[in-house]
C-alpha positions, 0 to 999 in steps of 0.5 A: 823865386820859382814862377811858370813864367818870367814876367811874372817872375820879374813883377815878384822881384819888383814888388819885393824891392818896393815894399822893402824899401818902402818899410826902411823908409817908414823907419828913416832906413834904407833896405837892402834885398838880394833877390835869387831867381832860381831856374827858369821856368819850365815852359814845353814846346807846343809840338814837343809837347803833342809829339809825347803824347802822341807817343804815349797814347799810341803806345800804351793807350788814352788811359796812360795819358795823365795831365798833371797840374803845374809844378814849381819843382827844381828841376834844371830841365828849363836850361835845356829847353831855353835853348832847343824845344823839348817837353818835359813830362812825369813818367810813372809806374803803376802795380796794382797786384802790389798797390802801388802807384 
């Protein structure tokens, strides 16, 4: 289960195991659920997160800036900012001689 944040995350897998045990029950049986979470949500630093756009605009300009809309992508970069601030961002590139984006 892939949520942006873990108390969400957690309610999920709490609802799960309700409704679960609650149809076995319907049927005089007991459920069983095995629950994987799968990484931790991806959450950037504040100020890692300014930092690389400060970066970005000033190297490149305001139209480099792009905010993308929240993803649940598999990515194990949640493990490196549970543990030190960072910001994780897309990096492109765009050709428009040969249309590409």
């Amino acid at each position: 289960m892939r949520c942006f944040n873990v108390v969400l995350r957690d309610k999920i897998e709490a609802a799960i195991r309700r409704y679960a045990n609650q149809v076995a029950a319907m049927y005089r049986a007991t459920a069983e659920v095995e629950y994987i979470c799968g990484t931790l949500p991806v959450i950037n630093d504040k100020e890692s997160a300014l930092l690389a756009q400060k970066v970005i605009v000033e190297s490149f300009g305001e139209d480099a800036l792009y905010f993308e809309a929240p993803t649940t992508g598999g990515e194990n970069f949640s493990y490196y900012t549970e543990n030190i601030p960072g910001a994780f961002a897309l990096v492109g590139s765009d050709n428009s001689e040969k249309d590409t984006q």
